[in-house]
N, C-alpha and C positions, 0 to 999 in steps of 0.2 A: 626056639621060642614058642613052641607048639602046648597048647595045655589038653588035656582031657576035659575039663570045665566047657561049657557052653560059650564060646566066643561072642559075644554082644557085640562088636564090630563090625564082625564079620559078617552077622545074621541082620545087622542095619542096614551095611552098605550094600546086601544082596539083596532087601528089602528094595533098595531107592533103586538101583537098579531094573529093577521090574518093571516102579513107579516108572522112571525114566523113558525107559523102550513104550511102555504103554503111550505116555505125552508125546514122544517123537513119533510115533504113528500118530497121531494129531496134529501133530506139527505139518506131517506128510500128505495126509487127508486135505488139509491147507493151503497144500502148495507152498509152503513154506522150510524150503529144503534146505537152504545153507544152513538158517540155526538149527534145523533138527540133524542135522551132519554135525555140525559143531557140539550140539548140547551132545548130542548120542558118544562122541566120542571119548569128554571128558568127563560126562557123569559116569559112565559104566566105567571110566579107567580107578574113578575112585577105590571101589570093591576091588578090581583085578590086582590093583599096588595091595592093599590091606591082605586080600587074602596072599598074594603072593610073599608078602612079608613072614607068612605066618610059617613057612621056610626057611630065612633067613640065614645066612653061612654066619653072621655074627651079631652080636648087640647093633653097631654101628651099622650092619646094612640092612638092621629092621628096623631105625629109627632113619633112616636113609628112603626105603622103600615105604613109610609113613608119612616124613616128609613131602615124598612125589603125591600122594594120596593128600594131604592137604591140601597144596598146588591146585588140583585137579579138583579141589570143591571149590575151591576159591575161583577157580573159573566156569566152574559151571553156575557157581551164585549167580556171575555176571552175566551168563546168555539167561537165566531164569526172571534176572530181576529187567534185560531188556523183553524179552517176551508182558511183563508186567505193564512196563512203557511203555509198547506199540500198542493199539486199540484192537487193531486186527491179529492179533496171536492171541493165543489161547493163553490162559495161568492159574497156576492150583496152589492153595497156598498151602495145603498140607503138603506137596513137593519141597515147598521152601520151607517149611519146619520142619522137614526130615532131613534136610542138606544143615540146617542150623544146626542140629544136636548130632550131625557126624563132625560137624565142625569141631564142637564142642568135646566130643569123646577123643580125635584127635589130636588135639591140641593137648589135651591130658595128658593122652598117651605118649604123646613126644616128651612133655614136660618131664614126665614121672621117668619114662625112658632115659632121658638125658641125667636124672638125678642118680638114677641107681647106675652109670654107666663107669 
């Protein structure tokens, strides 16, 4: 499943990733550990499934290992949009527009995935 072409997913989700560790050291600064444990571990897994799909032994365990990478936005949404709700946490909202449009790129990729499979 590997291309030569510049991976856009790839270079997204290593993007938020960054973003991510950066806010979890804020989060940390904080004192506020459970969710920068929790955010740290399902935001960076986002990237880790994506790029590790980009190996995939077949169609099916790259739309597989995509799938967990959606998962894994869709819960870090959720510890992003409670940091949003508590007054005392920190929130960036260009975090949550970069988790929206990996949302977005993956939901494609599975669709489009699942079409040609």
């Amino acid at each position: 499943m590997r291309s030569d072409k510049e991976n856009v997913i790839v270079n997204k989700t290593l993007d938020f990733s960054e973003a991510i560790v950066g806010f979890c050291e804020e989060l940390e600064r904080r004192k506020k550990y459970v969710v920068s444990h929790q955010l740290l571990k399902c935001g960076t897994s986002i990237g880790a499934n994506v790029f590790e799909a980009q190996n995939a032994e077949s169609k099916a365990d790259f739309i597989h290992k995509m799938k967990i990478s959606a998962k894994e936005a869709t819960e870090t949404k959720y510890w992003l949009m409670l940091c949003n709700r508590c007054g005392s946490y920190p929130y960036e909202e260009q975090i949550m527009n970069q988790l929206n449009e990996i949302i977005r790129i993956l939901s494609s990729i599975i669709a489009t995935s699942k079409a040609n499979a």
